[in-house]
N, C-alpha and C positions, 0 to 999 in steps of 0.2 A: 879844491876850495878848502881852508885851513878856517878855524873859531876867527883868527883876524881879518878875516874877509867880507866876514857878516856886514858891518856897517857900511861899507864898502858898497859891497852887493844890494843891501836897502837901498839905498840911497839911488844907486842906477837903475832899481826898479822903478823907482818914485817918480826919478828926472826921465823916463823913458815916452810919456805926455799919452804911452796907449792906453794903459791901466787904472779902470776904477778901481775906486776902496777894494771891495770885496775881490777882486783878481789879485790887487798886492797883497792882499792877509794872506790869499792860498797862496801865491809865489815864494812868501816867506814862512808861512808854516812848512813848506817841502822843505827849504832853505833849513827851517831849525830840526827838523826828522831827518835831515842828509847830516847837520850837525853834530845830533844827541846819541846816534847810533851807529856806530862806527861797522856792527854787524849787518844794518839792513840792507839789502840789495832791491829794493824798489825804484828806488831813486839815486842819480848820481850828477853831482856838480861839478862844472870845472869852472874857471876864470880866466879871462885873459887878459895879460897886464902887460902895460907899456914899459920901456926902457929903463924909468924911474920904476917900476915895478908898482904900480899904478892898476887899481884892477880898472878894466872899461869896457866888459863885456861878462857876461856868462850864461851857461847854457845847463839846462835839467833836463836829464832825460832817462828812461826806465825800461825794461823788456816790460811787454802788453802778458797779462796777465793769459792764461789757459789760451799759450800761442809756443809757435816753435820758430823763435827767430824774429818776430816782430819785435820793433819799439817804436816807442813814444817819444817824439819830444815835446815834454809839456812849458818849457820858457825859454826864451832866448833875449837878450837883450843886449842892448850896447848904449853906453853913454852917450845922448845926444852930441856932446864934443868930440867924440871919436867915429863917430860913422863914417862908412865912406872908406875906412884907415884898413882895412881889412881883417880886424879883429872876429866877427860876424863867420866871415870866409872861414877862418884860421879854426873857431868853436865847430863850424860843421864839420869841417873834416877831422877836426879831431872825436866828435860825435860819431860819426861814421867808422872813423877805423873803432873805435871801442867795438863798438855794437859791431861789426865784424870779429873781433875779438873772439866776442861769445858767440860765436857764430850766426850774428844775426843776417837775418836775406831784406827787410824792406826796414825804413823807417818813415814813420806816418808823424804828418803835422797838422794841429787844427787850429784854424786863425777864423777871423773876424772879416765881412767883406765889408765893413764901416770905411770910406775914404781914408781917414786915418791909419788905415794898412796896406795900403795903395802899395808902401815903399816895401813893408813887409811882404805880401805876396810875388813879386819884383824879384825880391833875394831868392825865396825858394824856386820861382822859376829860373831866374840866373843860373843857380846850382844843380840844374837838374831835375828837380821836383814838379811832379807834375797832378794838376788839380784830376781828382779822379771821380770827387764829387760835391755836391753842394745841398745844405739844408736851409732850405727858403725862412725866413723868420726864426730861424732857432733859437737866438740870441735876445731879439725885440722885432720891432716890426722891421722891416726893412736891415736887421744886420743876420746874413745867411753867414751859419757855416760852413767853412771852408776847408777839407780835408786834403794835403797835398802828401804825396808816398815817393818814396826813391827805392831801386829794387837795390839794394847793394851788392848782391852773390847774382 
């Protein structure tokens, strides 16, 4: 992800229909600390862009801190008009070889059990990912979180 990708990337957060206010401000404050700091290793974004070179996807994700080999992916999203198109597919594995890269062994994801991620938890078990555990009301009353891990190594 390059500085001209930002609006870009707002905007697919926005059109994405999962995210309150407060989850797009965090998605886009990572987005502008993966920006401003070309040094930090906390965070890292890529994009995925169509033919027109169109971005319609992108994914955030981090080694877990005081860990050997874990990460995080903390967003992933895709343009409502592009789902389906395998952009989604293309961000995880390219997520996955990363984080093998630096020698990562699992990467863990925490999603929302709200209907609205029906299609979202779908994908990760599509890919491999497998729910490992669930926290009842974490979120509000009735949306449990949802943590799903892939062991990579």
């Amino acid at each position: 992800m390059v500085q001209a990708d930002r609006e870009a990337v707002a905007d697919l957060i926005v059109s994405a229909g999962n995210f309150n206010q407060t989850e797009i401000d965090c998605a886009l404050e990572l987005v502008d600390i993966y920006l401003a700091d070309e040094e930090q290793t906390d965070y890292h974004i890529a994009v995925a862009q169509d033919s027109a070179s169109r971005v319609q996807a992108y994914a955030c994700w981090g080694p877990v801190p005081l860990t050997r080999g874990t990460f995080d992916l903390y967003w992933i999203a895709t343009h409502p008009d592009a789902r389906s198109r395998g952009f989604g597919r293309a961000l995880m594995n390219f997520v996955e070889n990363k984080a093998l890269e630096r020698k990562g062994r699992l990467l863990a994801v925490e999603t929302s059990s709200k209907p609205s991620y029906a299609s979202t938890t779908a994908f990760y078990r599509r890919l491999g990912y497998a729910e490992i555990y669930r926290i009842a009301d974490f979120y509000d009353i009735g949306d449990d979180k949802l943590t799903f891990v892939k062991r990579l190594s």
